[in-house]
C-alpha positions in Angstrom: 9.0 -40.2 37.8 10.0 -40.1 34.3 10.4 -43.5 32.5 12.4 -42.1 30.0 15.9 -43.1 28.5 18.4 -42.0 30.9 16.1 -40.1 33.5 17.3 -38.7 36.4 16.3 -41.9 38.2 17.9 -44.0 36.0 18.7 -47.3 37.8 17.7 -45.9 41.4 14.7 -48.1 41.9 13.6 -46.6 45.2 13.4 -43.6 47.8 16.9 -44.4 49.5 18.7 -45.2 46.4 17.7 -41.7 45.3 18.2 -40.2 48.3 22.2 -41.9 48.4 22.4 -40.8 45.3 21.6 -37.1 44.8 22.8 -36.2 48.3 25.9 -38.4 48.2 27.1 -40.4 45.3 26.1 -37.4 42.7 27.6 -34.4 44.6 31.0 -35.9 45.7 34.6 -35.6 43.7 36.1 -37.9 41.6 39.9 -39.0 42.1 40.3 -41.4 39.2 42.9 -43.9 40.3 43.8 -45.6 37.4 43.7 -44.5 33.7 45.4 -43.8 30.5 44.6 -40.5 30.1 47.7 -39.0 28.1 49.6 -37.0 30.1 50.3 -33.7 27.7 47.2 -33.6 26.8 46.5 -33.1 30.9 49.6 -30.5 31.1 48.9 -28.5 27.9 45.1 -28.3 28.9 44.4 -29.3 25.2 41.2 -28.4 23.2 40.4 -31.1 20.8 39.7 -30.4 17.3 37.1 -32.3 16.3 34.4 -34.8 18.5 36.3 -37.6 16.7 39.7 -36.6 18.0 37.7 -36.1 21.5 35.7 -39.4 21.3 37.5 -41.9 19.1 41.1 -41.0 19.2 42.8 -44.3 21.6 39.1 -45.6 22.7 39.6 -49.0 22.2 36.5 -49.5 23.9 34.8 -48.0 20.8 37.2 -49.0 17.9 36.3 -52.8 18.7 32.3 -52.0 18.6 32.9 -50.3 15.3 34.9 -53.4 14.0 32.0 -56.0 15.1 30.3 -53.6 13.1 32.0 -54.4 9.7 34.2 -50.9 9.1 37.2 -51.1 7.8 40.5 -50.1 9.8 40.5 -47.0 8.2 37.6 -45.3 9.7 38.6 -46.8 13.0 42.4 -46.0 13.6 43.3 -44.9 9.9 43.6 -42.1 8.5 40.1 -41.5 7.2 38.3 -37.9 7.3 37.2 -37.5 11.0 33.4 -37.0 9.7 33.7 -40.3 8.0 34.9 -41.7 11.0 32.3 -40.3 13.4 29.7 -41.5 10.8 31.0 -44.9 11.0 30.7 -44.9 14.7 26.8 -43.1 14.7 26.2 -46.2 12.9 27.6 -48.2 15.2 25.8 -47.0 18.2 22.3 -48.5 17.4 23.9 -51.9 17.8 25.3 -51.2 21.4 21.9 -51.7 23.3 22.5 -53.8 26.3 26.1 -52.5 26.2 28.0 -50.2 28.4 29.2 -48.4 25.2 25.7 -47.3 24.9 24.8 -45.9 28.3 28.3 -44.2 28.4 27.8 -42.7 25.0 24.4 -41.0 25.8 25.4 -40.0 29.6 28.6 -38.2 27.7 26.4 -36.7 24.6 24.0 -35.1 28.3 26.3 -34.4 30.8 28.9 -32.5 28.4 26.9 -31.3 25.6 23.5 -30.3 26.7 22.0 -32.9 24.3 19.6 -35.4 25.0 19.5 -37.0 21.2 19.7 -40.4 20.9 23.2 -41.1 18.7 21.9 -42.7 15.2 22.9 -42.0 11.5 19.7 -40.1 11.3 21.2 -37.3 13.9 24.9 -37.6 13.4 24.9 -34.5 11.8 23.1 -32.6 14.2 25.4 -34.2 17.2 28.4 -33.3 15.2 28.0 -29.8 14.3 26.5 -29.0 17.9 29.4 -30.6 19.7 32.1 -29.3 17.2 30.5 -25.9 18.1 31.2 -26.4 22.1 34.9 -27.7 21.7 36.7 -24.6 21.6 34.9 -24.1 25.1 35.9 -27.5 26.4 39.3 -27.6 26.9 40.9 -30.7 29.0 41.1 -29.2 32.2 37.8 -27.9 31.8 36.2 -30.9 31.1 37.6 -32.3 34.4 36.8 -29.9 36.7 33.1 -29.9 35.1 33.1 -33.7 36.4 34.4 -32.5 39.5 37.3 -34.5 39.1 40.4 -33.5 41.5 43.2 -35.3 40.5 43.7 -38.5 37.9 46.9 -40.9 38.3 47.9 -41.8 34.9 49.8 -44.8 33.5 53.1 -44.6 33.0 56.2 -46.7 31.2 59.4 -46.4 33.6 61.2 -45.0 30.2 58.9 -41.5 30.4 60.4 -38.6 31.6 57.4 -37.5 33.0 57.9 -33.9 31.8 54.2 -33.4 31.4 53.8 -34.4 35.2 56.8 -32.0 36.2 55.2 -29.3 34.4 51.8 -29.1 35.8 53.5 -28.8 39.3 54.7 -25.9 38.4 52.3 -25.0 36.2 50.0 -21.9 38.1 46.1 -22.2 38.3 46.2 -25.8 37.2 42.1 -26.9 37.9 43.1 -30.7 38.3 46.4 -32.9 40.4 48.0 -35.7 38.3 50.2 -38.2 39.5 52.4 -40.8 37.4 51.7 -44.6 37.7 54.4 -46.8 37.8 53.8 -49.4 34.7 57.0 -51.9 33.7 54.8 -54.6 31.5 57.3 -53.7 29.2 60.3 -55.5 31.1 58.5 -58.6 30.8 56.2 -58.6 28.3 58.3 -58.0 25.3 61.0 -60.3 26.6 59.5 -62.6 23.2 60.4 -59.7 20.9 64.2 -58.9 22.2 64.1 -55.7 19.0 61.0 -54.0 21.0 62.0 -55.1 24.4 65.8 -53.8 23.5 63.8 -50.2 22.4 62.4 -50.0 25.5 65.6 -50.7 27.9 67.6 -47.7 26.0 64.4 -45.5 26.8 65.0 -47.1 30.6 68.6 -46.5 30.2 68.4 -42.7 29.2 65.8 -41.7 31.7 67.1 -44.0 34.6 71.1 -42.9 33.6 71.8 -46.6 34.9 73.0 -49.1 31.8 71.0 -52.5 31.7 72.9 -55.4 30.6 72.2 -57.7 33.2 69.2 -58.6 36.1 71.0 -56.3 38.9 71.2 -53.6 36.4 67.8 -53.9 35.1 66.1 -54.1 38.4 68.6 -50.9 39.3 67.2 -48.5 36.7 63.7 -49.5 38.0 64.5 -49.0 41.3 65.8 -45.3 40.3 62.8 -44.7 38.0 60.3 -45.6 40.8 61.9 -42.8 42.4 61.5 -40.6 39.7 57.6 -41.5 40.1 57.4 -41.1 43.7 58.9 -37.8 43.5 56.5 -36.3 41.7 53.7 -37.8 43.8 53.5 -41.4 42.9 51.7 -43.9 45.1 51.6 -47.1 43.2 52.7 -49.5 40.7 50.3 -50.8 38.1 51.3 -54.7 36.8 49.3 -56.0 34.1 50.1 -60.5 33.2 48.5 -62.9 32.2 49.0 -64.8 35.6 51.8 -64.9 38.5 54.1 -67.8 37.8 53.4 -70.3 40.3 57.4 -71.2 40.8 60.2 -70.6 43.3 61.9 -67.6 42.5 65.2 -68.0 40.4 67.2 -65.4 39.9 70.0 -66.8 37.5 67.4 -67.9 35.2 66.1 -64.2 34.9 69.9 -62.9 34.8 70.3 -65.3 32.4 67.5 -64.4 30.0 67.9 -60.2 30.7 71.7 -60.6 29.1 70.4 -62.9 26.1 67.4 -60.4 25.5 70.1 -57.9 25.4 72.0 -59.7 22.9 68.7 -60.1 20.3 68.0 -63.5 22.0 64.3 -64.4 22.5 63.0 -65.1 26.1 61.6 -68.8 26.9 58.1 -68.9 28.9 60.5 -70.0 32.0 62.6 -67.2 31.9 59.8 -64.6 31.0 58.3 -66.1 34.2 61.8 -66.1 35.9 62.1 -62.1 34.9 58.8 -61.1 36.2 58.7 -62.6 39.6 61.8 -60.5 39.6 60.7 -57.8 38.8 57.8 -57.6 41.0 59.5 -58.9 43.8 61.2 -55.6 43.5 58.1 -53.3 43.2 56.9 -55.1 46.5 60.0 -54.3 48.3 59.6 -50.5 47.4 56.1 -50.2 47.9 56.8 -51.7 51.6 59.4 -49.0 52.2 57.4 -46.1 50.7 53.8 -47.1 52.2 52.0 -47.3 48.7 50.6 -49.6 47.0 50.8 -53.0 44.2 48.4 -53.6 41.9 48.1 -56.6 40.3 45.7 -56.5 37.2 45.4 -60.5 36.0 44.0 -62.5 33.0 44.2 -60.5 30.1 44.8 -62.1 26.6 46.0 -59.4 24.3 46.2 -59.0 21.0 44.7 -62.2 20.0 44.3 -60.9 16.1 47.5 -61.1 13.9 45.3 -59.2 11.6 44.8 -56.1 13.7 48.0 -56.6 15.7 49.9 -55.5 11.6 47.0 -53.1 11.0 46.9 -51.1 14.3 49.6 -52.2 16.7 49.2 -53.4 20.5 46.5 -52.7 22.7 43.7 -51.5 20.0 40.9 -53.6 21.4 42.0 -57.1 20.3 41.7 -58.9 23.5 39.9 -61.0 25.5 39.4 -62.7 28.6 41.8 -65.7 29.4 41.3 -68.9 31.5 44.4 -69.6 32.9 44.6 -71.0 36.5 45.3 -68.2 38.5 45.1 -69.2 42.3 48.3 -70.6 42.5 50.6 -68.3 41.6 48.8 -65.9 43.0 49.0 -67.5 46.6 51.8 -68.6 46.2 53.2 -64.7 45.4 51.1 -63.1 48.5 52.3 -65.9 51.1 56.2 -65.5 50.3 55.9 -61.8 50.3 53.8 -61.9 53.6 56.4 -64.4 55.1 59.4 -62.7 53.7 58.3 -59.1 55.2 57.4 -57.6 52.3 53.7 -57.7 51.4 52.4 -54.5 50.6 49.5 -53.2 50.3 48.5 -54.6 47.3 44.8 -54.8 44.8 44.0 -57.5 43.0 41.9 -56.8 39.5 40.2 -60.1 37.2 39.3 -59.8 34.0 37.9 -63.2 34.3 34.7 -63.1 36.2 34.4 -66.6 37.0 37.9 -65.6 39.4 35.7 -63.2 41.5 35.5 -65.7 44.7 38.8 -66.5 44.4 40.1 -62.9 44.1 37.3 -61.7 46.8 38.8 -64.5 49.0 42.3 -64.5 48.4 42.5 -60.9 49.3 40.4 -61.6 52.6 43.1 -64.1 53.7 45.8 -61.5 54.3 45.9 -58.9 57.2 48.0 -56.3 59.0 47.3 -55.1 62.2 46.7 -51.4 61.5 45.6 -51.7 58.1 42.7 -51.5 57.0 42.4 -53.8 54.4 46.3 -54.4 53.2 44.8 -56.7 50.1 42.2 -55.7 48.3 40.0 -56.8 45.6 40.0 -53.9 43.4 36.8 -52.9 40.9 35.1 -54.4 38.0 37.8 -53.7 35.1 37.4 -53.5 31.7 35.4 -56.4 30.3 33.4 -56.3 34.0 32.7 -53.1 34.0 29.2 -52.8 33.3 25.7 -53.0 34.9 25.6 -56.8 35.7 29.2 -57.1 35.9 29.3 -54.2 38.7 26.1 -55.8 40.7 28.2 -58.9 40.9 31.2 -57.1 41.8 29.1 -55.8 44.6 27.4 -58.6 45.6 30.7 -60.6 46.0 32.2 -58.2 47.8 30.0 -58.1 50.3 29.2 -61.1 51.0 32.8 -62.7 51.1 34.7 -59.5 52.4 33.7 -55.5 53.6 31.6 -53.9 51.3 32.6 -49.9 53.6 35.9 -50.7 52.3 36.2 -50.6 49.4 37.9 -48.3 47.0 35.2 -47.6 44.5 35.7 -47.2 40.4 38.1 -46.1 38.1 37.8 -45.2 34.3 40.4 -47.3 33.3 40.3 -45.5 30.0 41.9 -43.3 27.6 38.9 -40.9 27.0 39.0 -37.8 28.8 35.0 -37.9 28.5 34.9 -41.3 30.1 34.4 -40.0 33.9 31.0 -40.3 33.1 31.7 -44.4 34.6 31.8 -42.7 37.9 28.0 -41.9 37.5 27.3 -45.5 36.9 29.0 -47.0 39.3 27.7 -44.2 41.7 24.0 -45.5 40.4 24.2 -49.3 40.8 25.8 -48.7 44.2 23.1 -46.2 45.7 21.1 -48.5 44.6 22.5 -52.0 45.9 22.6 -50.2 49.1 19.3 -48.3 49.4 17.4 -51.6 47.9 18.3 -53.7 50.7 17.9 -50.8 53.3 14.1 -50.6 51.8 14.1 -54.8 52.2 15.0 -54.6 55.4 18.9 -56.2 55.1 20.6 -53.2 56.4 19.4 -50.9 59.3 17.5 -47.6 58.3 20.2 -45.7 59.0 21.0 -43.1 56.3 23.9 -41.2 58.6 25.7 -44.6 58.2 24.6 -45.5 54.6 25.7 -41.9 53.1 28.9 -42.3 55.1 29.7 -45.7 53.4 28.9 -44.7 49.8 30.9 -41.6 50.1 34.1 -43.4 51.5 33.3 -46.2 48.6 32.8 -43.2 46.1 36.2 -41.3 47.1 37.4 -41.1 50.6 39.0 -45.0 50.7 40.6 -45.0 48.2 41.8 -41.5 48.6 43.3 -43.2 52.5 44.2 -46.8 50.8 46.8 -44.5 47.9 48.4 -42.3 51.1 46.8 -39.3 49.0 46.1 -35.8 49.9 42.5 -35.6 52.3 41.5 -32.4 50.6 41.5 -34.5 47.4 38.3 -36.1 49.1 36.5 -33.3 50.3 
């Protein structure tokens, strides 16, 4: 076997790893369940100009490397020359050993263009003029279906019109299904900043024809923009706080704190709190009635730099993980939604990993008769989602729930060229498996085995989302 960088064993570390993984984990298709993939650029099958705008145009991911590197904003998200930029983040990549950024970034240079150079200053050149040479061949669409990718579900605010979506159902010959993702941070996350939170409700307002000026009204023009989204083939709603409140529910306080927003009034903690229990409340009750699904992703800090926050805006890569307490709330969410009648199914994402008992268990503690699971701890996301975070995922997972059902990776990205997570997470689970079938923890059966990594790869999450089965096949 080659011992090289990035063989074709890489991370299989013995026969039934590499047997999992070229006759399962490497052959089946990829339905990316969560992302940020934009939309048009989906729709209009769009051919990027330059391997900067491919690569480094809304990878946060990359644009906080190339800041711990010491460039300035303006080769990151400025408007330097896109060599300059690319050159800024060749220089970067020597530094990302150990990081995911650096497997990603060579596994995208092989498995798109042909080329097995290591990134570095000293071959920037040669990276950029070969890969600028491909693009006109490498449209978005194409790209996809060359990952084998069969449909994405994007992220969406419930002011979009999701014209993009509408028009690649009608759209002939499309090579790739897209479905819209119901996102309202918005409604409760900007509830501190009543100009941008006021922006948003007349984008609400316009798309949803329903005015907001109170709670009922605001929870109305979600209701009819949830429909929008499940029209169009939307299974899920995608919530991203800090933590759930752990406090009764109180709807005055939120009415109250919806009409003072709408007046230019800043929110209190309380009534931010007051708004989003609200809010999903709601999205609970809809995703009970329409079978699909809640997804709860917990304990990010954003934007933690004033600095980049009035260089770049929101969500550029200036977060980290927070510590708040989040069993609580979160019990005490499930439990009245279970006892009320309106627990759906429902996945649970940490960005703290020191929460990954109590998300493993918390889901674990809720059933339905007839589904199978109806809470689930989702995958590794965003600051977890590497080699050792992944293992751990894995190993948790197992061991304090059921490893066969579980609905496998997502990119969780904005880089069309980021599928290439699938392979990893493909890798380390082959090889999580097929290690402890060689050790003797699981029975030599590779009918079984293959079965399990293929539902874990795509078929239970495809079943979980009420999707399409041909999507899986």
């Amino acid at each position: 076997m080659d011992a090289g960088f990035l063989n074709d064993e890489f991370l299989l570390s013995g026969e039934t790893a590499r047997t999992l993984f070229h006759e399962v984990g490497e052959v089946a298709p990829i339905v990316d369940l969560h992302n940020h993939l934009p939309a048009p650029d989906i729709t209009g099958d769009r051919v990027f100009e330059t391997l900067t705008d491919l690569w480094l145009g809304g990878d946060h991911y990359k644009w906080r490397a190339m800041r711990l590197a010491g460039f300035d904003e303006e080769l990151i998200t400025g408007g330097a020359d896109p060599w300059d930029k690319f050159a800024a983040w060749a220089a970067t990549v020597p530094r990302l050993i150990r990081n995911p950024l650096h497997i990603w970034t060579h596994l995208e240079l092989r498995r798109v263009f042909g080329t097995d150079l290591v990134l570095g200053p000293e071959t920037a050149r040669e990276i950029w003029d070969e890969a600028n040479r491909q693009l006109p061949h490498w449209s978005t669409q194409t790209l996809l279906s060359h990952f084998k990718v069969r449909a994405v579900a994007t992220t969406d605010d419930p002011g979009d019109d999701l014209a993009a979506h509408r028009d690649l159902r009608r759209q002939a010959g499309a090579r790739i299904a897209m479905i819209p993702t119901f996102r309202p941070d918005a409604a409760y996350r900007l509830l501190d900043d009543p100009s941008s939170w006021n922006t948003w409700a007349d984008r609400v307002e316009q798309t949803s024809k329903v005015s907001i000026h109170d709670l009922d009204s605001l929870l109305g023009a979600l209701e009819t923009s949830y429909g929008r989204f499940s029209a169009l083939g939307g299974r899920a709603s995608d919530n991203g706080v800090i933590r759930l409140p752990d406090t009764v529910r109180d709807p005055p306080l939120a009415d109250a704190a919806v009409r003072r927003a709408r007046l230019g009034a800043p929110a209190t903690r309380e009534e931010r709190d007051a708004v989003t229990l609200e809010v999903l409340a709601l999205l609970g009750r809809l995703a009970v009635a329409d079978d699909s699904v809640l997804q709860l992703h917990l304990g990010a800090l954003r934007d933690v730099s004033p600095r980049v926050l009035k260089l770049a805006g929101r969500d550029v890569g200036a977060d980290a993980v927070h510590d708040e307490r989040q069993a609580p709330g979160l019990a005490r969410f499930l439990g009245d939604s279970e006892r009320d009648g309106v627990l759906p199914r429902t996945v649970l994402y940490n960005l703290n990993p020191a929460d990954n008992a109590l998300f493993a268990t918390m889901a674990g503690a809720f059933s339905r008769p007839g589904v199978s699971p109806l809470v689930q701890w989702g995958p590794p996301w965003w600051f977890n989602d590497h080699e050792s975070g992944m293992r751990r995922h894995l190993d948790d997972l197992s061991q304090m729930g059921q490893l066969a059902g579980f609905m496998g990776m997502l990119t969780d990205s904005r880089s069309i060229l980021s599928m290439t997570r699938h392979e990893l997470f493909r890798r380390i689970l082959c090889d999580v498996i097929g290690k402890d079938v060689d050790e003797g923890r699981i029975p030599a059966d590779l009918a079984w085995c293959s079965t399990v990594v293929r539902d874990i790869c795509v078929g239970n999450g495809v079943r979980y989302f009420g999707l399409p089965r041909s999507w899986a096949e």
